[in-house]
C-alpha positions in Angstrom: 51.1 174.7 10.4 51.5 170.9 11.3 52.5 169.0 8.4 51.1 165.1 8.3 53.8 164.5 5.0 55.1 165.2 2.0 53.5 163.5 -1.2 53.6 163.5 -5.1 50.0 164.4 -6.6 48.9 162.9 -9.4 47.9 166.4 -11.5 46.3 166.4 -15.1 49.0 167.6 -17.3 48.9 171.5 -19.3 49.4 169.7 -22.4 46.4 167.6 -23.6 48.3 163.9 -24.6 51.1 164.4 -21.6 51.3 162.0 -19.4 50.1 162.8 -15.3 52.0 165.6 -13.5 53.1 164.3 -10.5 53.5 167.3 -8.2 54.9 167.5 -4.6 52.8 169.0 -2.4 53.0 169.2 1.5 50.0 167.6 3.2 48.9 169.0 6.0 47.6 167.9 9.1 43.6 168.7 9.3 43.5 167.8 12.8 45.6 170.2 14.1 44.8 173.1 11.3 42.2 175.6 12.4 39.4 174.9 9.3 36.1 176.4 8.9 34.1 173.4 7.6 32.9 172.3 4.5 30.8 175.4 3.2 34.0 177.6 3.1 36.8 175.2 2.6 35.1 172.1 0.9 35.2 169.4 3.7 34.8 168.8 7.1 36.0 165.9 9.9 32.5 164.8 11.5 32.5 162.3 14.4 29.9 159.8 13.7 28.9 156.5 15.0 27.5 154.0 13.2 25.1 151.0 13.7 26.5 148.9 11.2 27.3 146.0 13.0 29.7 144.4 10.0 31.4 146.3 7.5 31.4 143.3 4.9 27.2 142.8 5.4 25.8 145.1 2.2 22.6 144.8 3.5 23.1 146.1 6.4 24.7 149.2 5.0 22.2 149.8 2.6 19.6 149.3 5.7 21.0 151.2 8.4 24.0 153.4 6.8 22.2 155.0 4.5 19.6 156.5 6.6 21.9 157.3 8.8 24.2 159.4 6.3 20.8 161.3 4.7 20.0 161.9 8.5 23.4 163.1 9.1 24.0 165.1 5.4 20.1 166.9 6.4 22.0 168.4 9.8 24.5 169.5 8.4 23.4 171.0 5.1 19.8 172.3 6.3 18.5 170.6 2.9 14.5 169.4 3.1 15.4 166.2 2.1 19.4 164.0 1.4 18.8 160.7 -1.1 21.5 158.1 -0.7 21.1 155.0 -3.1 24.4 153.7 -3.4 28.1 153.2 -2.1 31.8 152.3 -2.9 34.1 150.0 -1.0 37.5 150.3 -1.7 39.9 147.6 -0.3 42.4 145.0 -2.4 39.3 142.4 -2.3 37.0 145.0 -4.3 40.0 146.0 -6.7 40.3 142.2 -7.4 36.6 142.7 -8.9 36.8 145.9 -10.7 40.7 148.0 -11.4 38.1 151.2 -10.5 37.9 150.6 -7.0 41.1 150.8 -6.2 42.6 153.9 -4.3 41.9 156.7 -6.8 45.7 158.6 -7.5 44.6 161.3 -9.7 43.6 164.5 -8.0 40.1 165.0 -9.4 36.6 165.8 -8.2 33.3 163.8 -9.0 31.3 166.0 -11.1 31.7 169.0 -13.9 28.9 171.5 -14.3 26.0 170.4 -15.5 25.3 167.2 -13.3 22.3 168.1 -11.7 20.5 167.2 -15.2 22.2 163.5 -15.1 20.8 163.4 -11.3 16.9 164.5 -12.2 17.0 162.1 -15.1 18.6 159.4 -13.2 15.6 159.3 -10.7 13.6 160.0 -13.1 14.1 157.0 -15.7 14.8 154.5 -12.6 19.0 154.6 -13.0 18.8 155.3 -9.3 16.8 152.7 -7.4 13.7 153.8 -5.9 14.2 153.6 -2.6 15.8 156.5 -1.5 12.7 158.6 -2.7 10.3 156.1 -1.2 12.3 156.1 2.2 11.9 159.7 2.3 8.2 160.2 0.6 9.1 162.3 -2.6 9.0 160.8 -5.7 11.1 161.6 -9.1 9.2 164.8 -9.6 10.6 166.7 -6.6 13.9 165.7 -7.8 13.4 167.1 -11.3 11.4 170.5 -9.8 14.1 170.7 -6.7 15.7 174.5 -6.5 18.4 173.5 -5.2 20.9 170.5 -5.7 24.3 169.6 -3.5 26.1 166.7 -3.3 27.6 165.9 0.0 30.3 162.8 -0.3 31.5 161.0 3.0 34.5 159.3 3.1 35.0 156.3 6.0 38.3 154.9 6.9 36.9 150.9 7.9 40.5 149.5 8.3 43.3 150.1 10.3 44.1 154.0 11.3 47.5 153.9 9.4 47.1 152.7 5.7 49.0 152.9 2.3 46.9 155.0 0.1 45.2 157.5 2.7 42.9 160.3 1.4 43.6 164.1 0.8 41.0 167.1 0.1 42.0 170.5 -1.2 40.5 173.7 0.7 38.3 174.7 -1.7 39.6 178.2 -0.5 42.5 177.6 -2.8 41.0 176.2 -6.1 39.9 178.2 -9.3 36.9 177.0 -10.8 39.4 177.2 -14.4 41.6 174.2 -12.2 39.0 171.6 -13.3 38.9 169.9 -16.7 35.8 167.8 -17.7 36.6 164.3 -18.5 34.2 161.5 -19.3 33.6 158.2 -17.2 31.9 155.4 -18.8 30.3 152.4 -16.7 32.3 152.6 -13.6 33.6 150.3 -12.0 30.7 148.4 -14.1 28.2 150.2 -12.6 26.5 151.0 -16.0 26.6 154.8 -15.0 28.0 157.2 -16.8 29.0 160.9 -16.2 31.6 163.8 -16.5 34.1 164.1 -14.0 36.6 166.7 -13.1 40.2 166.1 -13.5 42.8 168.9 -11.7 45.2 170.9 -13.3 48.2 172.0 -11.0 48.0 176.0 -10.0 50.2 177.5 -12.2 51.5 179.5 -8.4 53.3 176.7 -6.7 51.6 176.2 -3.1 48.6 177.8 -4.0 46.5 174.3 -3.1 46.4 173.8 0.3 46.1 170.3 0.8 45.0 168.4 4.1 44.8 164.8 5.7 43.4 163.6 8.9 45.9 161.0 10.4 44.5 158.0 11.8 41.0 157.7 10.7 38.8 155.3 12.7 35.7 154.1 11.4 34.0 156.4 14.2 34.4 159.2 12.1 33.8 160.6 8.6 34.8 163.0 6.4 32.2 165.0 4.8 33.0 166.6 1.4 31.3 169.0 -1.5 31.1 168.0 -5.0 28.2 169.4 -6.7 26.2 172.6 -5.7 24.2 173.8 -8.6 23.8 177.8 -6.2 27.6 177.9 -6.7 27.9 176.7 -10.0 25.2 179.3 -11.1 27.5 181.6 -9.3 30.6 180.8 -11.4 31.8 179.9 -7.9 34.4 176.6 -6.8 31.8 173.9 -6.6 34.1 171.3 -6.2 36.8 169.7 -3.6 39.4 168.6 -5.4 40.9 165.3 -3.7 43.2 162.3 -3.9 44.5 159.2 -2.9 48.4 159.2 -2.1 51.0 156.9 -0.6 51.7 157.8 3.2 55.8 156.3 2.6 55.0 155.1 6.5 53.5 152.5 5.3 54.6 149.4 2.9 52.3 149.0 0.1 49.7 146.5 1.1 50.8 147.0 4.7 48.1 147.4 5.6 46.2 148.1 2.1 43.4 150.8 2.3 40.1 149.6 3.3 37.7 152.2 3.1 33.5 153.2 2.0 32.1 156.0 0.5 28.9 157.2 0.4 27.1 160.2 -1.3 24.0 162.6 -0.1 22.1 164.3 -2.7 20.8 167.0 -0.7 17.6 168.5 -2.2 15.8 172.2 -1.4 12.1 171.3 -2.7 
């Protein structure tokens, strides 16, 4: 198998109170590795286009790349309806206004158990603006009477293909639902929402993640990744991608600094 690098991981520690375990972990190349998408392993490489016509315009994003993403998360889930109402930029200019929005070095996943509840009561008290239900015609009732909730996270390289701080997922093939550890985020990145997030423990069997990049992003692609599925969590089943930012030693710090967006599709079964 095609290896993109070697890296140190940013693990939570076995001891609660040690500091991070920093474990090194080949990284493989997911271009060249025969994966099976995200439904088995966790994420997927999608080739998408966008209209976007400037990366630094917010409303345009919010105008044309969020349909686009809820059109895009609907094909490939098969879910009646996808909701996206926000995003993330991370780039040195948006870590200058918030420390949170800086390349993420901990391997982690966005959501423990139980966030389906902070999702139905987020549309329903108005923490989530309005008009992702009104651009698709449901209202906060189908959210809280929805069968079935998955997120779907997509992850856009907007800067150049080689960066400092590139992104790694975990095939979720590998991963033990008893990896994750709940951890509570307040206000992110001043966002005024709060939720429990998933930090990673290392696998007590060394090389029993199998971690993957895809070298040389351009912003005519995205990577499409699981982080909630409230089937599998009923299941007892891995829910959750683990993934992380890590340095690619290629590249200087800063040189060029990671410029990237994120957005995320709550996919709904009504």
């Amino acid at each position: 198998m095609k290896t993109f690098c070697r890296a140190v991981l940013n693990y939570l520690p076995d001891t609660v109170g040690a500091g991070l375990a920093g474990t090194e972990v080949d990284v493989y190349d997911g271009r060249a590795a025969e994966l099976p998408g995200w439904r088995d392993c966790g994420f997927e490489l999608v080739s998408h286009d966008s209209s976007v016509p400037d990366w630094s315009d917010e409303e345009a994003i919010s105008a044309l790349h969020y349909p686009e993403v809820e059109e895009l998360a609907r094909q490939m889930t098969d879910a009646e309806v996808a909701l996206v109402s926000s995003h993330i930029k991370r780039s040195p200019e948006d870590a200058r206004r918030h420390q949170q929005l800086s390349p993420i070095t901990l391997v982690h996943s966005d959501f423990a158990a139980g966030h389906d509840s902070i999702i139905r009561c987020s549309y329903r008290d108005g923490t989530y603006d309005g008009s992702a239900l009104a651009r698709n015609g449901i209202s906060p009732d189908d959210v809280e009477k929805a069968r079935r909730i998955l997120i779907l996270q997509f992850w856009r390289n907007l800067g150049p293909t080689k960066m400092d701080f590139p992104l790694a997922w975990c095939d979720a093939r590998t991963v033990e639902v008893s990896d994750g550890r709940a951890f509570h985020v307040t206000n992110y990145a001043g966002s005024g929402f709060n939720f429990d997030a998933l930090g990673v423990s290392a696998p007590h069997e060394p090389g029993r993640h199998r971690w993957y990049a895809f070298p040389e992003m351009r912003a005519d692609e995205t990577v499409a990744f699981r982080t909630y599925d409230t089937d599998l969590v009923a299941r007892s089943q891995t829910y959750f991608t683990p993934h992380s930012a890590f340095r690619d030693h290629e590249v200087p710090v800063g040189q060029p600094s990671r410029t990237s967006i994120e957005l995320r599709a709550t996919c709904l079964w009504l």
